[in-house]
C-alpha positions in Angstrom: 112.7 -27.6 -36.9 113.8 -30.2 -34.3 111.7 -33.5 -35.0 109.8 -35.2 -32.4 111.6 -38.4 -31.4 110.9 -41.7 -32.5 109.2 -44.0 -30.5 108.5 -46.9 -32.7 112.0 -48.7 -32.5 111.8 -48.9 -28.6 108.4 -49.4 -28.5 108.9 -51.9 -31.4 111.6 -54.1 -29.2 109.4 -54.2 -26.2 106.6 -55.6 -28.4 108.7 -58.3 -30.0 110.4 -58.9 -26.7 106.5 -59.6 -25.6 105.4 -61.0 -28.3 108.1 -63.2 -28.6 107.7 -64.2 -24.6 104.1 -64.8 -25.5 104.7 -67.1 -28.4 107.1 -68.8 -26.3 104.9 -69.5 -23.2 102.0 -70.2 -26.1 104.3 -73.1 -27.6 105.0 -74.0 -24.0 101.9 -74.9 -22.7 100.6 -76.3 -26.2 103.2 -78.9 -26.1 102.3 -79.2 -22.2 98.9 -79.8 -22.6 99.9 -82.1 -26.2 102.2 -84.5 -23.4 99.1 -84.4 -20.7 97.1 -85.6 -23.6 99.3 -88.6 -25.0 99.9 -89.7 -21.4 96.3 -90.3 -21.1 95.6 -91.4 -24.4 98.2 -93.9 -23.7 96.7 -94.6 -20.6 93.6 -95.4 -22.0 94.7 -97.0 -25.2 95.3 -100.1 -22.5 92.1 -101.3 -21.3 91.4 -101.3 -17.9 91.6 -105.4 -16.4 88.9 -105.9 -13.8 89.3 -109.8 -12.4 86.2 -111.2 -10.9 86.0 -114.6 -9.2 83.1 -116.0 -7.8 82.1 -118.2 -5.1 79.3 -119.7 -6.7 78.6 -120.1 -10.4 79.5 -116.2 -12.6 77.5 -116.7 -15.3 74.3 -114.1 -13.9 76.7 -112.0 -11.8 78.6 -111.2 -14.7 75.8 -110.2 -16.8 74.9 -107.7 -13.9 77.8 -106.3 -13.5 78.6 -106.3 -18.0 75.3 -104.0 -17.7 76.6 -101.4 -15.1 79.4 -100.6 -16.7 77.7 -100.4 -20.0 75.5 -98.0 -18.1 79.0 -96.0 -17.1 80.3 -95.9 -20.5 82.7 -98.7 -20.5 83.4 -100.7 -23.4 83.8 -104.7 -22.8 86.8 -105.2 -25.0 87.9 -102.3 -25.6 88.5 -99.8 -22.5 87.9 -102.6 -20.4 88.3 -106.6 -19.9 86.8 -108.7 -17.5 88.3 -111.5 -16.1 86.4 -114.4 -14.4 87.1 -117.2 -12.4 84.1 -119.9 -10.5 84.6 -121.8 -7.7 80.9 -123.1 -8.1 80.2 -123.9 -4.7 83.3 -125.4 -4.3 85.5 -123.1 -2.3 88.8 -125.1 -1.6 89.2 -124.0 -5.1 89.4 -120.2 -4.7 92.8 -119.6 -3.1 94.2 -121.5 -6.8 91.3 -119.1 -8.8 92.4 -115.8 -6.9 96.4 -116.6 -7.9 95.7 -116.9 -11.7 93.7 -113.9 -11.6 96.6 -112.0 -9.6 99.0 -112.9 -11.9 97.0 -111.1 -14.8 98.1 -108.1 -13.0 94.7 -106.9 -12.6 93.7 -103.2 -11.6 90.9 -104.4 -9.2 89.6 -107.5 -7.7 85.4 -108.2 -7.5 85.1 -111.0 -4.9 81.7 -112.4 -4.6 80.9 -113.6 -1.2 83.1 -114.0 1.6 85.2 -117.1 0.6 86.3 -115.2 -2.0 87.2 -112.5 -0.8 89.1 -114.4 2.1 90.8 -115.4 -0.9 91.7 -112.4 -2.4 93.2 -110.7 1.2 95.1 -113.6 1.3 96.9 -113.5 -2.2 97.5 -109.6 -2.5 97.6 -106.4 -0.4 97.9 -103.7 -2.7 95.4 -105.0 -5.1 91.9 -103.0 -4.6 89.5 -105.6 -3.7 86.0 -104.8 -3.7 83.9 -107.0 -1.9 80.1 -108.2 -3.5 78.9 -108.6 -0.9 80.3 -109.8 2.5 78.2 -110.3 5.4 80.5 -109.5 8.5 83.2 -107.2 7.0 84.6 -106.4 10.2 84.9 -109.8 12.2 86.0 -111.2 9.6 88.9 -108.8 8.9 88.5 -107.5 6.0 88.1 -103.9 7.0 89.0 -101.9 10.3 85.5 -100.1 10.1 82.8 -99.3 7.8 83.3 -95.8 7.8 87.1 -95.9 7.1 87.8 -99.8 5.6 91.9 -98.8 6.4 93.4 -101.3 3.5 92.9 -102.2 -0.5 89.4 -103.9 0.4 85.9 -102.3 0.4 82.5 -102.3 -0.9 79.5 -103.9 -0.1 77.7 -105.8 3.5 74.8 -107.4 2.8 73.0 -107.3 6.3 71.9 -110.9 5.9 72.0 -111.4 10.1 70.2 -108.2 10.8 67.0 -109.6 8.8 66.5 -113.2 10.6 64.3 -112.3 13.1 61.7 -111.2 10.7 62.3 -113.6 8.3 61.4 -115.9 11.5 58.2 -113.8 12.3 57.5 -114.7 8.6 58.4 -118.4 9.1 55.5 -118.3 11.8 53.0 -117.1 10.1 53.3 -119.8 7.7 54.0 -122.3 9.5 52.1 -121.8 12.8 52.1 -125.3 13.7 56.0 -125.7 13.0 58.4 -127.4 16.0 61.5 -127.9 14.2 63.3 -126.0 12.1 66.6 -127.6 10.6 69.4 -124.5 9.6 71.1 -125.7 6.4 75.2 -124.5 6.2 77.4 -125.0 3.9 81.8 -124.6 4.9 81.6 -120.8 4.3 83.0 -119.3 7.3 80.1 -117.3 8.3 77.8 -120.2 8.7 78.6 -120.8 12.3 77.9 -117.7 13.4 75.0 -116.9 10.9 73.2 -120.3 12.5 73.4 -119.1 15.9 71.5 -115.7 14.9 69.0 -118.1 13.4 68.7 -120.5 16.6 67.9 -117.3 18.8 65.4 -116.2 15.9 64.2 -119.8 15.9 64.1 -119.7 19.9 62.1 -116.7 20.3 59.1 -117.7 17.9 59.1 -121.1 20.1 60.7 -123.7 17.5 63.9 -125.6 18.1 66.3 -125.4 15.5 69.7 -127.6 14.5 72.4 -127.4 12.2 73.0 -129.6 9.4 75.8 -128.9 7.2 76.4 -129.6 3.4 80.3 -128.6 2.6 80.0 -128.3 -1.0 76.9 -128.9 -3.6 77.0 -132.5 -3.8 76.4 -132.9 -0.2 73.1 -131.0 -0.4 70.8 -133.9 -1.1 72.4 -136.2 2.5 71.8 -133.0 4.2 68.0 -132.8 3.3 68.1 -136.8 4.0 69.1 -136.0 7.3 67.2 -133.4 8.1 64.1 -135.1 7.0 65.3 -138.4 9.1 65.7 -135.7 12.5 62.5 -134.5 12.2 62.9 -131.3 10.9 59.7 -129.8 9.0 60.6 -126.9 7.4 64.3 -125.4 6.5 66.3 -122.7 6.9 68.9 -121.9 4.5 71.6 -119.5 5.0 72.9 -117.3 2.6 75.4 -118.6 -0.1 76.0 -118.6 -4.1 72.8 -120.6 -5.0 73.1 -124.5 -5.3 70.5 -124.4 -8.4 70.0 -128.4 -7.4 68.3 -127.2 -3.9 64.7 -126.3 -5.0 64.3 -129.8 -6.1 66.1 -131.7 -3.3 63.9 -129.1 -1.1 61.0 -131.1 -3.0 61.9 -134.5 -3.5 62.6 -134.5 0.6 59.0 -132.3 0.5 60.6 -130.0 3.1 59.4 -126.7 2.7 62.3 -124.5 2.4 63.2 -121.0 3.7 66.1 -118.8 1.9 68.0 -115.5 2.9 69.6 -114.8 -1.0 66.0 -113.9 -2.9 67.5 -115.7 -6.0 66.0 -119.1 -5.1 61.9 -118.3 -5.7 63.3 -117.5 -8.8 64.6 -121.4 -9.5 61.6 -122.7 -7.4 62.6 -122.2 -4.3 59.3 -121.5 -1.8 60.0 -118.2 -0.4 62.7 -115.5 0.6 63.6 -112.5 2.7 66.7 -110.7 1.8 68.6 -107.8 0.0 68.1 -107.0 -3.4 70.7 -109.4 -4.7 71.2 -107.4 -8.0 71.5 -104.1 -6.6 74.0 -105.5 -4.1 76.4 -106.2 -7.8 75.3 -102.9 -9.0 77.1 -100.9 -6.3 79.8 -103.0 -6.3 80.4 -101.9 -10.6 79.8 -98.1 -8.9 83.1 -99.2 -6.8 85.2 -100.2 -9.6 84.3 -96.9 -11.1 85.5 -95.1 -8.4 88.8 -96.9 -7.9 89.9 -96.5 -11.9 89.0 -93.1 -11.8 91.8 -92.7 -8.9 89.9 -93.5 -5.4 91.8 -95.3 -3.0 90.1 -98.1 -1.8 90.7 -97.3 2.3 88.9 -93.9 2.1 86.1 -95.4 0.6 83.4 -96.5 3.1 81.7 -99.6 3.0 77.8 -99.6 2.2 75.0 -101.4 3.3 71.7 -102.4 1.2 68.8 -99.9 1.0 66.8 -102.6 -0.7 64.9 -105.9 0.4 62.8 -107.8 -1.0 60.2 -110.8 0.5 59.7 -112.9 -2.6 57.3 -115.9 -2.8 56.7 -118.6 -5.2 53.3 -119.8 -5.4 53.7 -123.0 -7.6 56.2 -124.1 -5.5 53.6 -123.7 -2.4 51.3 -125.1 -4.8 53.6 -127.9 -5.2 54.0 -128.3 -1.1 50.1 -128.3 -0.6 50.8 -125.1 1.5 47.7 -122.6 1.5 50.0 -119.1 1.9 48.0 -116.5 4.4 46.9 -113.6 3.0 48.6 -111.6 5.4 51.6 -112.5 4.1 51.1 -112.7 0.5 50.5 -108.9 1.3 53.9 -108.8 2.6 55.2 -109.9 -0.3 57.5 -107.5 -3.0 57.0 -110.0 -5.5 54.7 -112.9 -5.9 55.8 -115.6 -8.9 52.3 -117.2 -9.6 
């Protein structure tokens, strides 16, 4: 009897040749996937180095921005190390601050305010700078346009010319009897421009308003001197790191005192109309995320605030003898009694 033919040894070749191919591809793409995953561990076993220099004193900002990336799961120290320079108020010193932070071979800049960031364009162009905040992003040339920034600089505009007209309505209703207005400016580059919105704000309330300029912190007090020797009866202060001295001088000159950054009832300044400085930081952090994760900073648009806030400070009106309208103490988002 003729046996049936055997199958197994052919078959049996053909498996091993598959199995074999299989093993091989197996190994393959476990030592793929074992190279992928030492080239980010190594990646990551370097912290990322985020520089921040400030314009005014770092010691808040930083706490702000330490508590959004908490919130995004980085770890101070260990995936990530934050780097900070202050100019306090004194920016001739920023161009010197922005170099020694460069030279840390940072993988993103935070520039608070525009001297800063002026700064920061001007010692590195391939850098990511994100800017916290800047209040004319365009003219002053940091970006091409919000939508599409075109360059290693974005992030945030803080709108503080848009609201001066009804910080101004504001400044009448509490003021009704007011004439004079003097426009406080320090050498940040967007003063001139910023006090010109304010002298058509002040001009179409009826109230005259003139510039007086302090250049850096220590000047503040001469400024008040002088605007209490013009005439001036109130003041309008445009928006800048805050001079923590200027609540005081505002007092000691007894010059009521008007301010666009909503920081200052918060050191005893009288009142203020502006974004919400904090949340202004917050997006900011959310632009650093973006950018380690691989973002490139000229696709991503620049944003404007979606909060305000009206703040008041009752003891300091307290303190001026001023008897705040109800009206606008039901303007207010927060009242500090």
């Amino acid at each position: 009897m003729r046996k049936p033919p055997v199958l197994t040894s052919q078959c049996g070749l053909k498996e091993g040749h598959v199995a074999r191919l299989v093993t091989r591809r197996t190994l393959l793409t476990t030592a793929c996937s074992i190279a992928i995953a030492a080239v980010v561990h190594a990646e990551r076993s370097q912290p990322w180095r985020v520089a921040l220099v400030t314009s005014g004193q770092g010691d808040r900002i930083i706490g702000w921005f330490r508590e959004a990336f908490k919130a995004k799961g980085y770890r101070e120290g260990k995936d990530l190390i934050i780097e900070l320079r202050e100019a306090k108020g004194h920016y001739a010193l920023l161009p010197n601050l922005v170099e020694e932070l460069v030279a840390l071979k940072p993988d993103v800049i935070i520039a608070e305010a525009t001297p800063a960031i002026a700064a920061a364009q001007g010692a590195t162009s391939t850098i990511p700078i994100i800017m916290s905040p800047s209040t004319d992003p365009i003219g002053s040339g940091f970006v091409k346009s919000f939508a599409k920034p075109g360059g290693n600089i974005t992030g945030v505009a803080n709108m503080f010319g848009d609201l001066t007209a009804k910080t101004f309505d504001i400044i009448r209703l509490v003021f009704p009897k007011v004439q004079k207005i003097g426009v406080l400016t320090s050498n940040n580059p967007t003063h001139p421009a910023l006090a010109e919105v304010a002298a058509r704000a002040a001009g179409a309330i009826g109230v005259s308003a003139q510039r007086f300029v302090a250049p850096d912190p220590e000047d503040v007090d001469k400024a008040f001197a002088d605007m209490q020797a013009a005439g001036c009866e109130i003041v309008y202060v445009l928006a800048d790191p805050p001079r923590r001295a200027l609540p005081s001088i505002a007092l000691k000159y007894r010059l009521p005192t008007v301010y666009q950054v909503t920081n200052y009832p918060d050191l005893g300044g009288l009142m203020a109309y502006g974004p919400d400085i904090k949340a202004l930081f917050v997006l900011a952090a959310d632009y650093v995320d973006r950018i380690l994760k691989g973002a490139n900073p000229r696709d991503l648009p620049v944003e404007q605030p979606t909060k305000f806030q009206f703040v008041i400070n009752l003891q300091t009106a307290k303190a001026f003898h001023l008897a705040v309208p109800e009206q606008v103490l039901l303007l207010a988002d927060r009242v500090i009694v």
